[in-house]
N, C-alpha and C positions, 0 to 999 in steps of 0.2 A: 426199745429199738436197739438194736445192736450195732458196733460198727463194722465188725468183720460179716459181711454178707455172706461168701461164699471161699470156697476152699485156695483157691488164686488169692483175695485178698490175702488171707489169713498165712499164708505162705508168705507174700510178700512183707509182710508186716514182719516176720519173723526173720528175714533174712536185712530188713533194713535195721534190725535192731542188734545183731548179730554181726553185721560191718561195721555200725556205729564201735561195737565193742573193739573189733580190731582196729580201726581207727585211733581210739584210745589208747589203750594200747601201743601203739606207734608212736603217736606222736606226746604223748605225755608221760611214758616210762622208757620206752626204749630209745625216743629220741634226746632225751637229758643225759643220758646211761653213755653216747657218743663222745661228747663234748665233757668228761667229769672237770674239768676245770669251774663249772658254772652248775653243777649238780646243788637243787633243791630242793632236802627231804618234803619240804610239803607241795611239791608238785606233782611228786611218785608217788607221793599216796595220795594225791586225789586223782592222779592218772590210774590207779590202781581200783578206787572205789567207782569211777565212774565204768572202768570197762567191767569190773562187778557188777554192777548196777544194768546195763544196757544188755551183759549176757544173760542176767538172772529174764528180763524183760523178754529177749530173744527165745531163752526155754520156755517161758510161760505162754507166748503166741504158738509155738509148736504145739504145745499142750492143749489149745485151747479147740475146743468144736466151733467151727463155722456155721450160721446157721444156714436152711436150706432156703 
């Protein structure tokens, strides 16, 4: 059984995973990056691995065939 049914899901799925990433992004690298009074290296790179993470996710639902 598949979860992506059809070509709408399979889209959407890739765009939730894709804002996820900017999100990240936003608010765990570039938001500490504001304020460096309170900058802490290990929260940029885990804002950095997760928007890694959620984009690598977001290419792979592009990538992926819907079934019919």
């Amino acid at each position: 059984m598949r979860i992506l049914r059809n070509e709408k899901q399979k889209d959407n799925m890739a765009k939730f995973f894709w804002d996820a990433a900017k999100i990240a992004l936003a608010t765990r690298v570039l938001g500490p990056i504001t304020k460096p009074d309170i900058v802490q290296p290990w929260v940029i790179s885990l804002g950095v691995l997760a928007t890694f993470a959620f984009a690598l996710l977001g290419y792979l639902c592009d990538g992926m065939e819907a079934s019919s």
